[in-house]
MOPAC internal coordinates of N, CA, C and O (Angstrom, degrees):
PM7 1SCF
backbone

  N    0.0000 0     0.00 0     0.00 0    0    0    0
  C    1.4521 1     0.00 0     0.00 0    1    0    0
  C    1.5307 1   107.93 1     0.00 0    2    1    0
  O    1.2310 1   118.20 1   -42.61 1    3    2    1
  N    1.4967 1   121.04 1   137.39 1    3    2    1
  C    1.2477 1   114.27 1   172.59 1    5    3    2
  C    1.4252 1   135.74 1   -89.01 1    6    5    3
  O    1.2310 1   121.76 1   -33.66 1    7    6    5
  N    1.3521 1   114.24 1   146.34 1    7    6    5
  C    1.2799 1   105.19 1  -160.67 1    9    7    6
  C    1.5630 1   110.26 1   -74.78 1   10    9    7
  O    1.2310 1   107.68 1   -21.85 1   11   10    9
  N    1.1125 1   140.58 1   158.15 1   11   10    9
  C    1.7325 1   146.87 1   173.70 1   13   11   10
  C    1.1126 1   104.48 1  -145.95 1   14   13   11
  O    1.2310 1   134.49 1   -61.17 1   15   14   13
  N    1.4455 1    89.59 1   118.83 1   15   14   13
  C    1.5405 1   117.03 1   143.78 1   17   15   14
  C    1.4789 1   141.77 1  -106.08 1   18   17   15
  O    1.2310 1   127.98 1   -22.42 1   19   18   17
  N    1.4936 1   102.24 1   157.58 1   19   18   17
  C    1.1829 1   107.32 1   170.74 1   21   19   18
  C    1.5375 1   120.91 1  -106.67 1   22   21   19
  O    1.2310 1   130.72 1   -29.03 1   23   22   21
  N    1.5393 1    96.92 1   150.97 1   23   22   21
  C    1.3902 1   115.27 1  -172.53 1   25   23   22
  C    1.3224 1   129.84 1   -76.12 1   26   25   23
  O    1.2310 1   105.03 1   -59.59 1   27   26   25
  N    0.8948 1   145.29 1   120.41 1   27   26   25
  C    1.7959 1   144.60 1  -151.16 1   29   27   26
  C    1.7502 1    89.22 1   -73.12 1   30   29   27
  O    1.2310 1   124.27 1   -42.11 1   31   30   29
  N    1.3833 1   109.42 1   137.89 1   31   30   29
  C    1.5680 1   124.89 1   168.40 1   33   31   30
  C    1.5091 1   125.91 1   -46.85 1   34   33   31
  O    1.2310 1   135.20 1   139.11 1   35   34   33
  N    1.5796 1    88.20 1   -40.89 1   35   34   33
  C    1.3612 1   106.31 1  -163.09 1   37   35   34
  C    2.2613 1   107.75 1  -120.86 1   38   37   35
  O    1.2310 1   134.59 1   -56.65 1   39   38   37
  N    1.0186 1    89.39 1   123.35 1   39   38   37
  C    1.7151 1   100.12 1   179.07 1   41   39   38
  C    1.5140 1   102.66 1   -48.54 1   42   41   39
  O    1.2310 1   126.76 1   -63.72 1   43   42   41
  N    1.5049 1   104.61 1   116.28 1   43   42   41
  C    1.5810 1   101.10 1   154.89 1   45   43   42
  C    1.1812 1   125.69 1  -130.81 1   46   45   43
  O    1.2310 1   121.03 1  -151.54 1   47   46   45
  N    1.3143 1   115.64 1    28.46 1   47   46   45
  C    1.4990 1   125.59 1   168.80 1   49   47   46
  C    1.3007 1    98.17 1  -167.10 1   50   49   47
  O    1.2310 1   106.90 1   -33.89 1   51   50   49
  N    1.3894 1   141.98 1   146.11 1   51   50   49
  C    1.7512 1   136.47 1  -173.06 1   53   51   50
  C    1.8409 1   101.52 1  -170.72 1   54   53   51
  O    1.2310 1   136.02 1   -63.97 1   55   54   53
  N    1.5173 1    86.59 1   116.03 1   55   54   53
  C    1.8951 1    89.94 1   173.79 1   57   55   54
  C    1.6974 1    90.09 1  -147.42 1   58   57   55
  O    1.2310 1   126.32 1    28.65 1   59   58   57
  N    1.3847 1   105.45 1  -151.35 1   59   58   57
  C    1.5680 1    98.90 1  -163.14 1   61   59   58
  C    1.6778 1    92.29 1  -143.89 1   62   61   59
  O    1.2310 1   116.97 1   -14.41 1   63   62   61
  N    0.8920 1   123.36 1   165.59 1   63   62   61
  C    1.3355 1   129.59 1   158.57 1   65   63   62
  C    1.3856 1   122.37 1   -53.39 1   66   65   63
  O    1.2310 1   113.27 1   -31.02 1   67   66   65
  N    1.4345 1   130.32 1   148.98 1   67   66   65
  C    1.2091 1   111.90 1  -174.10 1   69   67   66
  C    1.7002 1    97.18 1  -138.79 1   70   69   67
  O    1.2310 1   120.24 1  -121.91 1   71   70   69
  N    1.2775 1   117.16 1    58.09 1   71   70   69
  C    1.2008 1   124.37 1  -178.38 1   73   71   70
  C    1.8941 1   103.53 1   148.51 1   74   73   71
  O    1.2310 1   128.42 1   -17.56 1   75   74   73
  N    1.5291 1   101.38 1   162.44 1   75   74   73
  C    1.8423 1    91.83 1   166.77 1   77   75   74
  C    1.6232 1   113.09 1   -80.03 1   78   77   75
  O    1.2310 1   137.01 1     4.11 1   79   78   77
  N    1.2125 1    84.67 1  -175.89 1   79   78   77
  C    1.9474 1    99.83 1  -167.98 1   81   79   78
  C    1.7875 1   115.29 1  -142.82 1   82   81   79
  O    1.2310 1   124.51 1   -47.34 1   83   82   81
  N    1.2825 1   108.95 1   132.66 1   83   82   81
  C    1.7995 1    89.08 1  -164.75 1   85   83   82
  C    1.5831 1    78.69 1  -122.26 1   86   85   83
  O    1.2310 1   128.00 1     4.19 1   87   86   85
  N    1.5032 1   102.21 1  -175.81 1   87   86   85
  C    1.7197 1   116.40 1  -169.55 1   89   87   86
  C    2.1761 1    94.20 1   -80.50 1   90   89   87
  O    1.2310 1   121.37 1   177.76 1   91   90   89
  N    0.8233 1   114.97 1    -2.24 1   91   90   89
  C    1.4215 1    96.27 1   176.96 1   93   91   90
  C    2.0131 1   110.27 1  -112.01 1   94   93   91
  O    1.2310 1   123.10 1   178.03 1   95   94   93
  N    1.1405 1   111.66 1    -1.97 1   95   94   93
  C    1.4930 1   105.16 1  -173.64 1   97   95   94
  C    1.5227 1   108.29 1   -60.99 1   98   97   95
  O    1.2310 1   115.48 1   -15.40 1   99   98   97
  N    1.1496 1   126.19 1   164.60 1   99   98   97
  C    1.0804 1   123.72 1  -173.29 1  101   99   98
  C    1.8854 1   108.20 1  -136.29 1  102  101   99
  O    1.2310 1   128.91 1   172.17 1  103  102  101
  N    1.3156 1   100.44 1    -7.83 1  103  102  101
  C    2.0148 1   117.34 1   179.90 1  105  103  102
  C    1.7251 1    76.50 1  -118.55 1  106  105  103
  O    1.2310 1   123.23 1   -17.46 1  107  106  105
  N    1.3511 1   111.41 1   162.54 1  107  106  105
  C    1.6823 1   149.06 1   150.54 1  109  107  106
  C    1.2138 1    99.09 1  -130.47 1  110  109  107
  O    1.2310 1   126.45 1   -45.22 1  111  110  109
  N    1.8446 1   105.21 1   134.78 1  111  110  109
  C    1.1576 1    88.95 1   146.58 1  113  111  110
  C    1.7277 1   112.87 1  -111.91 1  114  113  111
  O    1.2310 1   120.16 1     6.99 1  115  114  113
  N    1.5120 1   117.30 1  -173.01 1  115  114  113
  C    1.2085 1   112.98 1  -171.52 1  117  115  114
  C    1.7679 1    93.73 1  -143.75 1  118  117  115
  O    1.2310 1   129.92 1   -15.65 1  119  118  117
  N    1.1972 1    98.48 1   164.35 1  119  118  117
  C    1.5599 1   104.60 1   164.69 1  121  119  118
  C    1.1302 1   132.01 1   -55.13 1  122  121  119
  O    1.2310 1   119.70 1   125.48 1  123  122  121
  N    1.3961 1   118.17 1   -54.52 1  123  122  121
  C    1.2145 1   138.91 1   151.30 1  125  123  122
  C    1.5244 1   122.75 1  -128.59 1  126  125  123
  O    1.2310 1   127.66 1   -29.13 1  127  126  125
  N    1.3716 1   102.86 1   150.87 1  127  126  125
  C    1.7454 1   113.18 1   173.83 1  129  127  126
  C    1.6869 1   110.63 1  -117.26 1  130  129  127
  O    1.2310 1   125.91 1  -172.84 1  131  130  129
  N    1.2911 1   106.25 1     7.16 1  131  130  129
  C    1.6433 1   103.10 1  -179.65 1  133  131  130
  C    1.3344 1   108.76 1   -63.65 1  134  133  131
  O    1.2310 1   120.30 1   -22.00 1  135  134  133
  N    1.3580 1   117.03 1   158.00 1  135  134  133
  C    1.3295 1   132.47 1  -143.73 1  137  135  134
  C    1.8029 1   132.48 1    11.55 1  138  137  135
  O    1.2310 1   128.91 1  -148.57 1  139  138  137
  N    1.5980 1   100.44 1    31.43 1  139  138  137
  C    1.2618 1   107.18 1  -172.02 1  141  139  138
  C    1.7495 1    97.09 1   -95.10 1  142  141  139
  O    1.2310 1   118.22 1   -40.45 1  143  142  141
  N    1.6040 1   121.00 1   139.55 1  143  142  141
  C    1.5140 1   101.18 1  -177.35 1  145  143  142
  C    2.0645 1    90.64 1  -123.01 1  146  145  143
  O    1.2310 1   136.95 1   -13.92 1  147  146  145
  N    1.6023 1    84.77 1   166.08 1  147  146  145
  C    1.5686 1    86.56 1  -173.22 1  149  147  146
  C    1.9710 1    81.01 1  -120.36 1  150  149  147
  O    1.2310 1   135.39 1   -20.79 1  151  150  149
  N    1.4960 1    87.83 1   159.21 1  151  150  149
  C    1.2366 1   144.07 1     6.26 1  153  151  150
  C    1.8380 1   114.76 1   -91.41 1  154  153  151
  O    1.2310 1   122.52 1   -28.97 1  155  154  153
  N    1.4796 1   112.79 1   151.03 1  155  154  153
  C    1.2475 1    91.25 1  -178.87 1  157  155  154
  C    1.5136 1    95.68 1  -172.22 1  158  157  155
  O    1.2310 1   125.79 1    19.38 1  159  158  157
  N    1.6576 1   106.48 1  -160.62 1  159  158  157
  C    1.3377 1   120.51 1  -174.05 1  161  159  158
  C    1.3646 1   116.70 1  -131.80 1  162  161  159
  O    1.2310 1   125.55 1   -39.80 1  163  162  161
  N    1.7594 1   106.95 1   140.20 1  163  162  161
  C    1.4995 1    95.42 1  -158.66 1  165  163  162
  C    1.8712 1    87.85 1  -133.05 1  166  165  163
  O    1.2310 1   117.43 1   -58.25 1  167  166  165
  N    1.4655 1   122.49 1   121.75 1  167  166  165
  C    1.3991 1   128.77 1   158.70 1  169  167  166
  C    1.5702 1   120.43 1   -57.43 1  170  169  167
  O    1.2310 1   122.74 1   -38.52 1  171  170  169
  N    1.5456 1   112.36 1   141.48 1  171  170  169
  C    1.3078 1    99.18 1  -170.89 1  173  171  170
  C    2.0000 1    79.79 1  -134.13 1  174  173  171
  O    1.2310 1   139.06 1   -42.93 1  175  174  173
  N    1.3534 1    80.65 1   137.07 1  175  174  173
  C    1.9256 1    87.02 1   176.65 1  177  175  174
  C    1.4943 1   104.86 1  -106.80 1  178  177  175
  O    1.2310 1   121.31 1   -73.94 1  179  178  177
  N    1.2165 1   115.11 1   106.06 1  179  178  177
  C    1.2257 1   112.09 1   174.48 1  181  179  178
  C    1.2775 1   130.83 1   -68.20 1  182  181  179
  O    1.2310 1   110.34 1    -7.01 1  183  182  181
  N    1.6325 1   135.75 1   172.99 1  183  182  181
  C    0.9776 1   145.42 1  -152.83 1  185  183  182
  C    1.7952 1   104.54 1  -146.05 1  186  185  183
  O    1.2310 1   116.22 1   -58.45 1  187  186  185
  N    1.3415 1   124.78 1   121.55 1  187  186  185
  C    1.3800 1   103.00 1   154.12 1  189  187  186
  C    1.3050 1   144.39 1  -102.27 1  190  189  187
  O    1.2310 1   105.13 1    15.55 1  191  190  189
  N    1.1922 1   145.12 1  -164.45 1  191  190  189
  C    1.7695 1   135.48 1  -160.40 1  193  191  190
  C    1.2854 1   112.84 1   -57.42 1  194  193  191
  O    1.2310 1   124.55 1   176.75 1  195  194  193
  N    1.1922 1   108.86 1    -3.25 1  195  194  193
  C    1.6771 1    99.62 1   177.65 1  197  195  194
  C    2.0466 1   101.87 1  -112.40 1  198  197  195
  O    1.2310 1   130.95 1   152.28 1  199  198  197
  N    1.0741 1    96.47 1   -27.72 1  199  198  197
  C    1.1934 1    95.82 1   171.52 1  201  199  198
  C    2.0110 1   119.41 1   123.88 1  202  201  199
  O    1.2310 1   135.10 1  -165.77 1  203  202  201
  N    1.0510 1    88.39 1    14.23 1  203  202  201
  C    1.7636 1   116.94 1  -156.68 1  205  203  202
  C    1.7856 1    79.73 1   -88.09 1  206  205  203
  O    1.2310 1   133.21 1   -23.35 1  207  206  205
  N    1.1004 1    92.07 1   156.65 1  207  206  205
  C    1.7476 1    99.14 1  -170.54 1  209  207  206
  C    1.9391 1    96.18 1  -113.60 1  210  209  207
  O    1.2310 1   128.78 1   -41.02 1  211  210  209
  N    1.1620 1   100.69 1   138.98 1  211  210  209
  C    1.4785 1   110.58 1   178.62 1  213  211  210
  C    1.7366 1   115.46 1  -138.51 1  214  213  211
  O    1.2310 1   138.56 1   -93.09 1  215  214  213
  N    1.4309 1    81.62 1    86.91 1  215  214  213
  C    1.9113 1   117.09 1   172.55 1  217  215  214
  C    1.7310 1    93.03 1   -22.82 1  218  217  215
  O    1.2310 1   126.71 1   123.12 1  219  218  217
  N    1.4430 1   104.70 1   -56.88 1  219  218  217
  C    1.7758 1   100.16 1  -148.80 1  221  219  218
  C    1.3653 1    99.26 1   -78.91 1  222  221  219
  O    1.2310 1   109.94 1  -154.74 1  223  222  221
  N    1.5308 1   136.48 1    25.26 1  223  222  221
  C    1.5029 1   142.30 1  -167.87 1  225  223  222
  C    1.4813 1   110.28 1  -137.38 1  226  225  223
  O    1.2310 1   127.10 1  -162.21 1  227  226  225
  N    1.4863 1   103.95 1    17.79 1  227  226  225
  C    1.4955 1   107.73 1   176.91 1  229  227  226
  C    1.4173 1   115.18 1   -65.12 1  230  229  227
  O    1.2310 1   115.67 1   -35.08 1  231  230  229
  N    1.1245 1   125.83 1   144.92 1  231  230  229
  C    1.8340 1   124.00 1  -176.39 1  233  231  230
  C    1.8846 1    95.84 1  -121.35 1  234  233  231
  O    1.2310 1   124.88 1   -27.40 1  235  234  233
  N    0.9509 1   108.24 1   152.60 1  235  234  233
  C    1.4660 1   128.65 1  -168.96 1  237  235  234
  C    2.1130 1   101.99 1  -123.76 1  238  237  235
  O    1.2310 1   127.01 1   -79.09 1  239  238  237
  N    1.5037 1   104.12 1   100.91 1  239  238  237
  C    1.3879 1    82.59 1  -170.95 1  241  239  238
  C    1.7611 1    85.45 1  -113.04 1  242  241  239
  O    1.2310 1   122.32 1   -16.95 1  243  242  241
  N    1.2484 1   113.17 1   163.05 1  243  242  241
  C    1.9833 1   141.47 1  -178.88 1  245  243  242
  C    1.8622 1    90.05 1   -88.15 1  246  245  243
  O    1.2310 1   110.35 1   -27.36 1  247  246  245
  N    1.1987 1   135.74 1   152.64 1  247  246  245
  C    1.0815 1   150.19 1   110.71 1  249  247  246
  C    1.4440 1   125.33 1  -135.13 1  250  249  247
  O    1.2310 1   132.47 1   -14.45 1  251  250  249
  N    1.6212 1    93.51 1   165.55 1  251  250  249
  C    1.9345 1   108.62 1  -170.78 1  253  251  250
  C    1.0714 1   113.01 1  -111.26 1  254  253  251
  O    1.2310 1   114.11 1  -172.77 1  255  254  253
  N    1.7865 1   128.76 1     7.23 1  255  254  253
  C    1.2491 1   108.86 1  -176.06 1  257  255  254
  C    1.7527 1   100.51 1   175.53 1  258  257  255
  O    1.2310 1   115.31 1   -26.81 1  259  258  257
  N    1.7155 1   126.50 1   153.19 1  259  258  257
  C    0.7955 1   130.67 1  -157.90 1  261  259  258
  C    1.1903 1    97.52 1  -127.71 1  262  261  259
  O    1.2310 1   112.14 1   -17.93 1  263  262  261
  N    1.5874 1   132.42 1   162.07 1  263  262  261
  C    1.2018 1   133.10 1  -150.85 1  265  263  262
  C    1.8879 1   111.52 1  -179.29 1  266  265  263
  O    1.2310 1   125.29 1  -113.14 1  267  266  265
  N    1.4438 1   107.45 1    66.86 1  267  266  265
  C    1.5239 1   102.35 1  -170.78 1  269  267  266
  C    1.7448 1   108.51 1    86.70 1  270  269  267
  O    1.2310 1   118.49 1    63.35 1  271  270  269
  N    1.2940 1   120.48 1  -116.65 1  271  270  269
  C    1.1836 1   129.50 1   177.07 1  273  271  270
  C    1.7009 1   110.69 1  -109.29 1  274  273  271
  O    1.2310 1   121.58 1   171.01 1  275  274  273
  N    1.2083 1   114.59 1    -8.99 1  275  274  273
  C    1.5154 1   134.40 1   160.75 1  277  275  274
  C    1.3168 1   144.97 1   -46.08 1  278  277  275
  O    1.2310 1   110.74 1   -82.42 1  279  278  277
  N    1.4247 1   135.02 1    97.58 1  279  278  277
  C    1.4741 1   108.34 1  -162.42 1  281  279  278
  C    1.7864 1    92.77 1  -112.48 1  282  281  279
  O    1.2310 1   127.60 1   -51.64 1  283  282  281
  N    1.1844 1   102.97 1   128.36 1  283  282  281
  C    1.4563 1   115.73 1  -169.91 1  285  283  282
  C    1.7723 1   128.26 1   -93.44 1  286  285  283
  O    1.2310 1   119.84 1    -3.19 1  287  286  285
  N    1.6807 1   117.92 1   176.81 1  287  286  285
  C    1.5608 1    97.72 1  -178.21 1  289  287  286
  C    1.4331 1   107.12 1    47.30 1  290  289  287
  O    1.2310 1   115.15 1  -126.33 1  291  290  289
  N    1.5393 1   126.81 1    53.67 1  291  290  289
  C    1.2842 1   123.05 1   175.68 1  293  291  290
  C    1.9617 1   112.47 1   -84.19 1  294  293  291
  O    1.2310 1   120.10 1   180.00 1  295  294  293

């Protein structure tokens, strides 16, 4: 069974992607990782080809470790 979560209301950590991301990467990088701590979980709000943001396409990814601007063991 899969696990679900929910998304905190309120932003408590917010940077952007800093490159694309496919279902096998295992590094992200991000713009910034300041005050981000591992291990942890990071929401990603997606966007589609035009650039329009689609709430119901949020992905929930796990990581163990940070690395520069990198969040690793994704």
């Amino acid at each position: 069974m899969p696990t679900l979560f929910i998304a905190p209301r309120a932003n408590y950590f917010s940077t952007t992607l800093n490159g694309a991301i496919n279902a096998t990467q295992t590094t992200i990088t991000l713009t910034s990782t300041t005050n981000l701590q591992a291990p942890g979980y990071i929401v990603i709000d997606r966007e589609d080809g035009s650039g329009a943001a689609t709430p119901n396409a949020r992905e929930v990814v796990s990581f163990t470790g940070i690395s520069g601007s990198d969040i690793t063991t994704c």
